[in-house]
C-alpha positions in Angstrom: -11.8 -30.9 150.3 -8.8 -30.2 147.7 -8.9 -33.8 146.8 -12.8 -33.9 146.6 -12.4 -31.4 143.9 -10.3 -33.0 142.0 -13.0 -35.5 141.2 -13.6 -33.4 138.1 -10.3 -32.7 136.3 -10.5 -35.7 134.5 -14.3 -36.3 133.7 -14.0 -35.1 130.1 -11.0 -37.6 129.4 -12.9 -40.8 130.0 -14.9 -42.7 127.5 -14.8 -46.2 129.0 -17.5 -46.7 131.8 -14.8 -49.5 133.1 -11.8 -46.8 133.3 -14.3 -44.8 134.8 -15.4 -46.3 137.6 -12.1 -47.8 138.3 -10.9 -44.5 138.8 -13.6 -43.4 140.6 -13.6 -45.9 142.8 -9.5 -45.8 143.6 -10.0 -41.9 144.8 -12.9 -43.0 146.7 -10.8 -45.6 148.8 -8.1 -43.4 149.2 -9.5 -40.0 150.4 -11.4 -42.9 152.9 -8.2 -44.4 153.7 -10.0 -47.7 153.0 -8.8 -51.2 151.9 -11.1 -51.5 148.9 -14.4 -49.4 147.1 -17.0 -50.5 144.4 -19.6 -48.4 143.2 -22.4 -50.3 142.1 -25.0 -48.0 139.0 -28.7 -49.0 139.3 -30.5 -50.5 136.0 -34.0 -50.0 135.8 -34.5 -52.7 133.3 -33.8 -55.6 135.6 -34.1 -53.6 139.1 -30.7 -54.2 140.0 -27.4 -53.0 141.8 -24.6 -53.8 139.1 -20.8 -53.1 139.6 -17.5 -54.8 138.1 -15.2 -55.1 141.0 -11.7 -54.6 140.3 -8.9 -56.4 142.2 -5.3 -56.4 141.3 -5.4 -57.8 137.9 -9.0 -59.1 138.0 -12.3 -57.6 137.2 -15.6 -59.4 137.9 -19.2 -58.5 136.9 -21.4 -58.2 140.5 -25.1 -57.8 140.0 -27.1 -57.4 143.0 -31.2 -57.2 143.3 -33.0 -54.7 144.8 -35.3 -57.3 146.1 -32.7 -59.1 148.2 -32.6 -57.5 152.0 -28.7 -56.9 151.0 -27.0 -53.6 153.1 -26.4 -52.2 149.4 -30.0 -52.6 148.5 -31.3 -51.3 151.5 -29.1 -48.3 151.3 -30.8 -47.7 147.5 -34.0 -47.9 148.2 -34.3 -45.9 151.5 -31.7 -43.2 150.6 -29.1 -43.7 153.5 -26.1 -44.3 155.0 -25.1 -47.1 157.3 -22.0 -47.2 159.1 -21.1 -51.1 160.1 -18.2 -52.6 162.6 -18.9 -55.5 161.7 -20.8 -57.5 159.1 -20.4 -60.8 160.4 -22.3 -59.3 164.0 -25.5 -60.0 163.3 -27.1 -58.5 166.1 -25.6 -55.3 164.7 -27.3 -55.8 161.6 -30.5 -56.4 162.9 -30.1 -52.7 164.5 -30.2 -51.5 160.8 -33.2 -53.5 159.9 -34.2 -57.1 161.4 -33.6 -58.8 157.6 -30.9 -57.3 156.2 -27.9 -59.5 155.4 -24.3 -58.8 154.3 -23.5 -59.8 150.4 -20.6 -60.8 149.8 -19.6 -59.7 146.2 -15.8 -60.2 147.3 -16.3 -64.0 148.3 -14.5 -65.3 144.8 -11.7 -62.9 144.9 -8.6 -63.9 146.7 -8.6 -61.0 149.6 -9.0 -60.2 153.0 -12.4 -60.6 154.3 -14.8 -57.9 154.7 -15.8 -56.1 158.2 -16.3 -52.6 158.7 -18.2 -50.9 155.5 -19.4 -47.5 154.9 -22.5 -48.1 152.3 -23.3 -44.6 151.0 -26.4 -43.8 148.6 -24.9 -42.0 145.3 -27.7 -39.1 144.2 -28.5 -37.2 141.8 -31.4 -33.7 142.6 -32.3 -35.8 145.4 -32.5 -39.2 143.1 -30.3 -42.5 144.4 -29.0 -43.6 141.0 -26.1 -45.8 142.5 -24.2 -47.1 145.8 -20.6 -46.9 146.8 -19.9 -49.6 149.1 -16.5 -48.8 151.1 -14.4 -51.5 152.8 -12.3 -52.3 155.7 -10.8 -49.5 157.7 -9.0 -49.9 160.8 -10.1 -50.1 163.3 -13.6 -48.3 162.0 -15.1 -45.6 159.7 -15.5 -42.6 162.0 -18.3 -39.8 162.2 -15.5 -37.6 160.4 -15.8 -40.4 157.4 -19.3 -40.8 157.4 -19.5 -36.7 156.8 -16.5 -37.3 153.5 -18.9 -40.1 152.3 -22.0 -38.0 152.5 -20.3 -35.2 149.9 -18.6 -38.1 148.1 -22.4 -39.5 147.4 -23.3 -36.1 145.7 -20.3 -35.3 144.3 -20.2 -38.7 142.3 -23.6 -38.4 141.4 -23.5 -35.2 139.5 -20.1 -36.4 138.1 -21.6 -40.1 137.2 -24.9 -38.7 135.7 -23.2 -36.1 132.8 -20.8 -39.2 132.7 -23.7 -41.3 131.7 -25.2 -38.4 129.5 -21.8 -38.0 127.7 -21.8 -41.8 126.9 -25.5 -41.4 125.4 -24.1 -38.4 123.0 -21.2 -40.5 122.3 -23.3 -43.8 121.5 -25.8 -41.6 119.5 -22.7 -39.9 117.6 -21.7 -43.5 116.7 -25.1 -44.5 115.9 -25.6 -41.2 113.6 -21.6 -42.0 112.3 -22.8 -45.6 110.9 -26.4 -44.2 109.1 -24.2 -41.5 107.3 -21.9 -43.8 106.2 -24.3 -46.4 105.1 -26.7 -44.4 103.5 -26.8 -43.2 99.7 -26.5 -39.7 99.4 -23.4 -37.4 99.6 -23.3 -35.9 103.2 -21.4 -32.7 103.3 -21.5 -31.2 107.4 -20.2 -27.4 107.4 -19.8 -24.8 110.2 -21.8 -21.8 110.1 -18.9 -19.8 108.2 -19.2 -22.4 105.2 -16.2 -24.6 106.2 -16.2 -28.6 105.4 -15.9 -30.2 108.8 -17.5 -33.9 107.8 -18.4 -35.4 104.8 -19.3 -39.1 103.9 -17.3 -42.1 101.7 -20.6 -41.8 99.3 -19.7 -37.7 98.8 -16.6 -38.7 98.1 -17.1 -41.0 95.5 -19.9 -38.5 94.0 -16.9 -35.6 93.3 -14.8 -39.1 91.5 -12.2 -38.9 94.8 -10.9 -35.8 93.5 -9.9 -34.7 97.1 -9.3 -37.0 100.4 -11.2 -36.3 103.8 -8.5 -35.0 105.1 -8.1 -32.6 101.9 -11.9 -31.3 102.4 -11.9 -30.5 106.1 -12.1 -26.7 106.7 -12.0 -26.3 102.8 -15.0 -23.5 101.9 -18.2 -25.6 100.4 -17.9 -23.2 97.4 -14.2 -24.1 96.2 -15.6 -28.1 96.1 -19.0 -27.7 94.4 -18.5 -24.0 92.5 -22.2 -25.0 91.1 -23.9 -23.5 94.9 -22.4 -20.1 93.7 -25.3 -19.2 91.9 -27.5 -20.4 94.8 -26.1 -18.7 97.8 -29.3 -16.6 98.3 -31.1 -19.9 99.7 -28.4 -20.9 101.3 -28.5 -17.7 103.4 -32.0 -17.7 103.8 -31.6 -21.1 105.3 -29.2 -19.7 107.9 -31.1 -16.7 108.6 -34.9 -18.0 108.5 -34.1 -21.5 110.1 -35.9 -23.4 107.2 -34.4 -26.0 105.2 -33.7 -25.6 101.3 -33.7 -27.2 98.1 -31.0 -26.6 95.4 -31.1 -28.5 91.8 -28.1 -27.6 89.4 -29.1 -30.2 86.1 -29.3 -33.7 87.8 -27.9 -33.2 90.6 -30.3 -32.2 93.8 -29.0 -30.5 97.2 -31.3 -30.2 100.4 -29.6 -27.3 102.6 -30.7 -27.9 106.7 -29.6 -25.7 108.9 -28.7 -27.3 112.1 -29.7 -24.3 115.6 -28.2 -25.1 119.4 -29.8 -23.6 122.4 -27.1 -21.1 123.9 -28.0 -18.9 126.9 -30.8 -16.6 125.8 -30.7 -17.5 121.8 -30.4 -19.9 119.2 -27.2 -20.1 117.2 -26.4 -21.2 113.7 -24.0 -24.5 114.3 -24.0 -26.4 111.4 -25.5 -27.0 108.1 -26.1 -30.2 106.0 -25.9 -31.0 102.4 -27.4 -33.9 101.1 -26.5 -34.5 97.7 -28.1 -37.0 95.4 -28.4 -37.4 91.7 
């Protein structure tokens, strides 16, 4: 169970879904003592199983539908675990479920062919959002196995769904990055004790690049643009009241928004934004 656990020591280091599930994968087939693991994520916008399968130096794309009567797609969509000998034995398939055939995502990579597999359903609060389909152990996965695989299928799923939602706020970061970037305005991002901890290419050109990004970060708001000392009173009130304020110093014009998180019982003060404009 040590090694189960150490599933999550490197979860924040990962920002490639590839690395990811390669990694994923390789503990999988080794806590299994198996020959070979793919974990295949479910997309809801074509209904399918999709995996890239990684092999020595090769990685190939595997998309699988959930239509098909394939032993991952059965696993999927009726939340178990099937334990086969053999999935050539078709007699033993039929004991699973009378159509059900064997897919063989491995057929175009140069490797030993498949037999036994462990299919396990990977969920999330009691939602199968992916499959981990575990190859070839001699001379078969064992009741012991089958138990692993069964806390394996949870234990990747709460790992692979905060994965998924760090790669959203990643993504949406990078989204926010290029609108910031591209838009006309100085952007000035400070922390709640007035320090510069972002500012746009547009700001900088706005202050004549008097100061570099690197000069600015964690420099007070006040020493770059001296002209908000006269309007500190609505910048406090828009950290203290939560409401978003408008400075104008001559031609210049400053909207104040104070950015709140959620924490525990309360809201905190994380950021405010400056968008400067002439």
């Amino acid at each position: 169970m040590v090694e189960l656990e150490n599933f999550l020591e490197k979860i924040i280091d990962y920002e490639n879904l590839e690395d990811f599930i390669k990694d994923i994968t390789e503990k999988t087939r080794r806590i299994l003592g198996a020959e070979r693991c793919t974990l295949f994520l479910y997309y809801p916008e074509d209904e399918s199983l999709r995996s890239i399968v990684f092999h020595a130096d090769m990685e190939k794309m595997i998309d699988i539908s959930l239509n098909e009567k394939s032993i991952a797609g059965y696993v999927f969509k009726n939340n178990v675990m099937v334990n086969i000998k053999d999935v050539n034995n078709k007699e033993e398939l039929k004991l699973i479920d009378k159509d059900i055939s064997y897919h063989d995502c491995w057929a175009n990579i140069n490797t030993t062919p498949t037999k036994s597999m462990l299919v396990i359903p990977v969920i999330f609060k009691n939602e199968v959002i992916g499959v981990l389909s575990i190859v070839n152990k001699f001379p078969q996965f064992t009741k012991e196995d089958e138990k692993t695989g069964s806390e394996l299928g949870k234990l990747i799923g709460y790992i692979l769904k905060n994965f998924l939602k760090k790669l959203e706020l990643i993504n949406l970061n990078n989204i926010n990055e290029t609108i910031i970037s591209s838009i006309n305005e100085g952007v000035i991002l400070t922390d709640s004790k007035d320090r510069i901890v972002k500012v746009n290419y547009k700001f900088l050109e706005m202050i004549g690049f008097r100061y570099s990004y690197e000069q600015l970060i964690d420099k007070r708001i006040y020493d770059v643009l001296p002209l908000l000392e006269s309007h500190k009173e609505k910048i406090e009130l828009a950290k203290n009241k939560r409401i978003s304020q408008d400075v104008t110093v001559g031609i210049i014009r400053i909207k104040v928004i104070p950015i709140f998180i959620n924490h525990i019982m309360n809201n905190l003060l994380k950021n405010l934004v400056y968008i400067v404009e002439y």
